[in-house]
C-alpha positions in Angstrom: 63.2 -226.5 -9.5 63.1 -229.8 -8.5 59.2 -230.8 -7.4 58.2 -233.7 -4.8 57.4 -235.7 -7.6 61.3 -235.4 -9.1 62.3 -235.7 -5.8 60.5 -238.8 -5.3 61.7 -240.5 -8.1 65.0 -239.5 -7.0 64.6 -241.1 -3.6 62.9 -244.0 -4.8 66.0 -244.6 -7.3 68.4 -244.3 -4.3 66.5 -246.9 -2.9 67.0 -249.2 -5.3 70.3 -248.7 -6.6 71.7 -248.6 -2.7 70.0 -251.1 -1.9 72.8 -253.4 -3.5 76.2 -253.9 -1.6 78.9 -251.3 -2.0 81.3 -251.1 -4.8 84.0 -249.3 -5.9 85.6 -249.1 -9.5 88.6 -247.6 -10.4 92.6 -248.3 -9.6 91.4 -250.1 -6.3 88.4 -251.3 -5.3 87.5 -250.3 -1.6 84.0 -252.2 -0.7 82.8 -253.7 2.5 78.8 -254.6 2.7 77.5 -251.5 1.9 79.6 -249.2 2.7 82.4 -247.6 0.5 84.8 -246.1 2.9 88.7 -244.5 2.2 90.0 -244.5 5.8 91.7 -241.2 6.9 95.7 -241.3 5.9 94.3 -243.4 3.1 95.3 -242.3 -0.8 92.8 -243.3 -3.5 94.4 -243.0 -6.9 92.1 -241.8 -9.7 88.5 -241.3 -9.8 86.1 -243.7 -7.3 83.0 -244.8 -8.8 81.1 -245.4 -5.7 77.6 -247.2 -5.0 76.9 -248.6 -1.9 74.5 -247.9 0.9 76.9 -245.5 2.5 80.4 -243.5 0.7 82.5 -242.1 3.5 85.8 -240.3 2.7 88.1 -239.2 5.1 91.0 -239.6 3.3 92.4 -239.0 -0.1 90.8 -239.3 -3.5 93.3 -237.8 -6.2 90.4 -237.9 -9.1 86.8 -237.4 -9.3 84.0 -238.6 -7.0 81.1 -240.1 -8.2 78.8 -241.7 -6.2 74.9 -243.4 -6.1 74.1 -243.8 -2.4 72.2 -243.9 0.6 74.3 -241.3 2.4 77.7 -239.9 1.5 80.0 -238.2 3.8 83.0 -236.3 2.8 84.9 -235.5 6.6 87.1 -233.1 7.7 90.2 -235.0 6.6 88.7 -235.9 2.9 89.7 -234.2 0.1 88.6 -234.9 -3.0 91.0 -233.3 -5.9 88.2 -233.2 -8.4 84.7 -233.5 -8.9 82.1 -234.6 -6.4 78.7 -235.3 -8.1 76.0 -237.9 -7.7 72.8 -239.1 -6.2 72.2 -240.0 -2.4 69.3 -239.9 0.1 71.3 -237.5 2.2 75.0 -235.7 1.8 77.2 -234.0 4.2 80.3 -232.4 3.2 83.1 -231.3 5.9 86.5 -231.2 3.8 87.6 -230.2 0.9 86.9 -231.0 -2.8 89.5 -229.6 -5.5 86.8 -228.6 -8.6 82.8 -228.5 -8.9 80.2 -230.2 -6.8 77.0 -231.7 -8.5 74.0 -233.7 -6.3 70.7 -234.3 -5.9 69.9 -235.4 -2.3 67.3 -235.6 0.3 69.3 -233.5 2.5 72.8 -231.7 1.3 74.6 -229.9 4.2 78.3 -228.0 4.0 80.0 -227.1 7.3 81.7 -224.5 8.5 84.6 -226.9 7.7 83.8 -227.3 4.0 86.1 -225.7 1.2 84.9 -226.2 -2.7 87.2 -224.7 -4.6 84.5 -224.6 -7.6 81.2 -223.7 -8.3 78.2 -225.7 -6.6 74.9 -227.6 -8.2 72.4 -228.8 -5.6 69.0 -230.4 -6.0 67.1 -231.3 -2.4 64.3 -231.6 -0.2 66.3 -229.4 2.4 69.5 -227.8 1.8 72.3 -226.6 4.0 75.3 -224.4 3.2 77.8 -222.9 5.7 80.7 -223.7 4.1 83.1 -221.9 1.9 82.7 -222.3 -2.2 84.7 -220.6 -4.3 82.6 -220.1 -7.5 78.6 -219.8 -8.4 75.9 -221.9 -6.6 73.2 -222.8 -7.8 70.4 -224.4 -5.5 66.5 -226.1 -6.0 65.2 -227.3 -2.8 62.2 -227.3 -0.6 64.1 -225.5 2.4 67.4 -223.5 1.8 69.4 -222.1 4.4 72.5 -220.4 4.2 74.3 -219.9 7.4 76.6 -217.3 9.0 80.2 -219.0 8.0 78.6 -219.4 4.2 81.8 -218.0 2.1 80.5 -217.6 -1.6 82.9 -216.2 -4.3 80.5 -215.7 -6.8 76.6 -215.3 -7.4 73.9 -217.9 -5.3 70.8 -218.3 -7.5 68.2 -220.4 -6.2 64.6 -221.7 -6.3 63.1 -222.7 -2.8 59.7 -223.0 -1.2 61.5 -221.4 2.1 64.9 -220.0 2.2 66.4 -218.3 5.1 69.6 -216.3 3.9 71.8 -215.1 7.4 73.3 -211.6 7.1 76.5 -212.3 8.3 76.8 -214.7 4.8 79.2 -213.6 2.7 77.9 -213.4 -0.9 80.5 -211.7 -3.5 77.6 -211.9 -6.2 74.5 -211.3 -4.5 71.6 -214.3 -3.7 69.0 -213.9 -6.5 65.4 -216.0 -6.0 65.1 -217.9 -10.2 61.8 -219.2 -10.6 62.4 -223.3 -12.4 65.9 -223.4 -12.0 67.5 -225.8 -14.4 70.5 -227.9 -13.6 73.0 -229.4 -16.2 72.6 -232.2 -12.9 75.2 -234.9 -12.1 76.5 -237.2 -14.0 75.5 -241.0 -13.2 76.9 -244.1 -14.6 78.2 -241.6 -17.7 74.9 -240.3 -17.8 73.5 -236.7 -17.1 70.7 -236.8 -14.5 68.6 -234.0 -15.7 65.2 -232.2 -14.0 64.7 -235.5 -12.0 65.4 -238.2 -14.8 68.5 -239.9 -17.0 68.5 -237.9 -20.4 68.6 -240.7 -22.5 67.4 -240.8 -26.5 63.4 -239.8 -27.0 61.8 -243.2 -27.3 57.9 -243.2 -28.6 55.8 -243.3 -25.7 53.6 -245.9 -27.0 56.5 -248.0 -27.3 57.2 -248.2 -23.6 53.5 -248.4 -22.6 53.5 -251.8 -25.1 55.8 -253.2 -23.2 54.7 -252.5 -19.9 51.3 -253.9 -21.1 53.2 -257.0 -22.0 55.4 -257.1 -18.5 51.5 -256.7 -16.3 50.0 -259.1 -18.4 52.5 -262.1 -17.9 52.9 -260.9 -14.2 48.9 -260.9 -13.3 48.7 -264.3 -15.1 51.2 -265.2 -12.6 49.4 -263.6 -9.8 46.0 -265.1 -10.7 47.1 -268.4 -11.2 49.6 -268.6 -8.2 47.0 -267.7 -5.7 43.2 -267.3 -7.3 41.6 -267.2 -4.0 43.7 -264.3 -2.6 43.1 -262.4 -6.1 39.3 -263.4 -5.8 39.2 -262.2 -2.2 41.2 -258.9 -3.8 38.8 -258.2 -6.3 35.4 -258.3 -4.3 37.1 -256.1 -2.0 38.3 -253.6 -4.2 34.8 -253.7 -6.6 32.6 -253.7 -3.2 34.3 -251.2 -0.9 36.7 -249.4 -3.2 36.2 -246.3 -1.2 37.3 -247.9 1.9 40.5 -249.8 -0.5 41.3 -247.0 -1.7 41.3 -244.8 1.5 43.7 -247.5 2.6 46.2 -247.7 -0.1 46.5 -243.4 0.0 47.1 -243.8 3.5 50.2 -246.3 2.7 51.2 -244.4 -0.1 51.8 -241.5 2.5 52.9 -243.5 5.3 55.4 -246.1 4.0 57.5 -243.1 2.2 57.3 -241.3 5.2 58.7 -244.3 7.5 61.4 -245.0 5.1 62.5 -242.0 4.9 63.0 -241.7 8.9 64.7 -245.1 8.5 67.4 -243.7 5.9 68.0 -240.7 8.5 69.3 -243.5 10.7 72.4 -245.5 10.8 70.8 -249.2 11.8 67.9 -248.4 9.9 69.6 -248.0 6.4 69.4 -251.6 5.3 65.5 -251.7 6.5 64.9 -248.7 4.2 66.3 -250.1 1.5 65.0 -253.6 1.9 61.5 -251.9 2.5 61.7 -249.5 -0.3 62.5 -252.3 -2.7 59.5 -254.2 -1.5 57.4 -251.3 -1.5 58.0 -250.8 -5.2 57.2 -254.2 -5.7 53.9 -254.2 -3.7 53.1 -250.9 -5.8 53.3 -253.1 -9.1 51.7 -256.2 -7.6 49.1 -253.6 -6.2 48.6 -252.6 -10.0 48.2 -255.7 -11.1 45.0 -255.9 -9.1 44.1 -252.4 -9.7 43.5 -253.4 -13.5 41.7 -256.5 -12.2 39.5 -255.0 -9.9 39.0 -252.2 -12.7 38.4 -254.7 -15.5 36.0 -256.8 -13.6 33.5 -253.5 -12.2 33.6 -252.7 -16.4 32.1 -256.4 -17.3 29.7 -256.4 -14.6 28.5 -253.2 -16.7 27.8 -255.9 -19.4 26.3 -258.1 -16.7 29.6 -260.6 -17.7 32.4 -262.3 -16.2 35.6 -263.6 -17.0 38.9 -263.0 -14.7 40.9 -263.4 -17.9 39.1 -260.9 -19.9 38.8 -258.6 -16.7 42.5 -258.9 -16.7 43.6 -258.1 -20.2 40.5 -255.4 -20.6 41.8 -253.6 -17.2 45.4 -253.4 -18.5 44.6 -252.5 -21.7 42.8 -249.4 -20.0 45.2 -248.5 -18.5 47.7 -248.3 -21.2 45.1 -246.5 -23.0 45.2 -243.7 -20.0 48.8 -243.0 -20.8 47.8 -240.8 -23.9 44.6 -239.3 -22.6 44.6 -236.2 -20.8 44.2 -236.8 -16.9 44.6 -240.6 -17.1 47.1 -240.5 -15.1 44.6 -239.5 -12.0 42.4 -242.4 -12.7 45.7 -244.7 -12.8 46.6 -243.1 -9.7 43.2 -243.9 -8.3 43.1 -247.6 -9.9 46.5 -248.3 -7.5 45.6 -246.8 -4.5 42.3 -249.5 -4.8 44.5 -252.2 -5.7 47.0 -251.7 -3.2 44.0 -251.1 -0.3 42.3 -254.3 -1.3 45.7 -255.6 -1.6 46.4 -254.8 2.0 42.8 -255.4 3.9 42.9 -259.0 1.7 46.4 -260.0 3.7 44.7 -258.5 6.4 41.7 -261.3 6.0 38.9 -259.2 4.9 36.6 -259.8 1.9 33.7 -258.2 0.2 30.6 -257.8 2.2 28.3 -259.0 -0.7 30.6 -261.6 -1.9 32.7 -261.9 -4.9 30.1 -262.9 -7.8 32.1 -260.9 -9.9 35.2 -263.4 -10.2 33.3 -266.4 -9.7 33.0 -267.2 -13.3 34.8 -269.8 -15.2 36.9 -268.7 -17.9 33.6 -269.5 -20.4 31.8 -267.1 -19.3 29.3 -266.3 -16.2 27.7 -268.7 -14.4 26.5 -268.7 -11.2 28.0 -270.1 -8.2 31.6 -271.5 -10.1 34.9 -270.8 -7.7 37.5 -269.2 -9.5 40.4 -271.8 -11.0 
């Protein structure tokens, strides 16, 4: 089954890859903003590639669908004549698609309208079928629901938290409950989207977390240079109340999903969600960056020393370190949610009540009473 954290990483990626404007690749090229649309009485020719902040079809697509949206809509006058899989924050499906259906959502729903003449893979938060599907469905979700007009030809196998099955559903092979359903997933860009992630060739995992080292480093030199001050101001906060920091950056780690989410439900909110959720992610890195400052800085002071430099690279390096111990990835957790409060309450004008002796050294080593360069 698909867990919040999957599903997370699917919205997030949503996010991002909507957030672009819409386009469509194949015989023609339908694209307007952000939305993909073929009109109703409209024949697409071949398989649509579709990404875009919305995919509506209500008319004709001869070939396979596959799509990377915000939201995709298939009306009552679409047809698709083969495949529809994909990833979208939310999918609704009211006509007809010719062959097998594959996506990973936020929300899936088929209507009473719906015909799939194929079988059905579906990967959600909640998920919605009253429609008729003519082969097996499969289905990991928080919330299933299968409603009255649900017309399945063959078996429905699914993993949910809650699932609420109606008894006028028609089920040819029975509804069985599979603990850790696996999915062979849609296919995105040519490539499977497996269990919550691209299956892609194993890479070492210290090769990754070399690199990332490398990316931080370069962008907190950037951050400490660009604005010193701020990142002093960030550091005394999150080394002198990093309970209260880091109270704040759960509580926007919660929220600011949570908001963007409701935003995506909506039709004028779209573009905000994505434009937020693409600056979230940033703020999230930035909000690292500090994290391993504020963490490297608190480990110095244990050696009664200070250097932002050193408190930069020795933070970092931590962290990278984490990745291969068991349970670092709570204490990296912890080190963001500090970086991203102090982050926050710093924009918001505090500081530390004690000061910020801990970054006021020069780059030589600690004195007394040096602002940070």
């Amino acid at each position: 089954m698909f867990n919040t954290r999957q599903l997370v990483a699917v919205f997030l990626a949503v996010l991002v890859l909507g957030s672009v404007a819409g386009v469509a690749t194949a015989q023609q090229g339908p694209s307007a903003g952000g939305a993909v649309v073929i009109d109703e009485g409209e024949t697409y020719t071949g398989d649509l590639e579709a990404v875009g902040g919305s995919v509506v079809i209500a008319g004709t697509v001869t070939g396979d669908v596959s799509v990377t949206s915000g939201s995709v809509v298939v009306t009552e006058t679409g047809e698709i004549g083969g495949t529809l899989d994909g990833v979208a924050g939310s999918v609704t499906i009211e006509g007809m698609v010719g062959n097998d259906v594959s996506i990973a959502a936020g929300a899936i729903l088929v209507r009473d309208s719906a015909v799939v003449d194929g079988e059905m893979e579906a990967a959600g938060g909640d998920v919605r079928i009253d429609g008729t599907i003519a082969g097996d469905v499969r289905v990991g979700a928080e919330e299933l629901v299968v409603g009255p007009n649900a017309d399945i030809g063959g078996a429905l196998e699914y993993d949910a938290a809650t699932a609420t099955i109606d008894s006028d559903a028609a089920i040819a092979g029975g509804a069985t409950r599979v603990d850790d359903i696996g999915f062979s997933g849609p296919t995105i860009f040519g490539a499977p989207f497996q269990d919550g992630g691209f299956e892609a060739p194993v890479i070492p995992q210290w090769v990754f977390s070399g690199y990332w080292l490398l990316a931080n480093l370069v962008l907190g030199a950037i951050v400490v240079l660009v604005a010193p001050q701020f990142a002093q101001r960030v550091t005394g906060l999150g080394t002198k109340k990093a309970v209260r920091s880091g109270g704040t950056g759960l509580l926007l780690v919660v929220a600011v999903p949570i908001v963007l989410l409701l935003l995506l439900l909506t039709v004028i909110g779209i573009p905000l969600s994505f434009a937020g959720g693409v600056g979230f992610l940033l703020a999230l890195w930035v909000a690292s960056i500090y994290g391993a400052l504020v963490l490297g800085t608190w480990l110095l002071s244990l050696a009664d020393y200070a250097n932002r430099w050193v408190a930069l690279a020795l933070g970092l390096f931590v962290l990278a370190v984490l990745d291969f111990v068991p349970l670092g990835g709570i204490v990296e957790f912890v080190v963001v949610l500090v970086g991203l409060g102090a982050f926050a309450l710093a924009i918001r004008g505090e500081s530390g009540d004690e000061g910020d002796d801990g970054m006021s050294a020069t780059d030589e080593g600690p004195q007394e009473g040096t602002p940070m360069a």
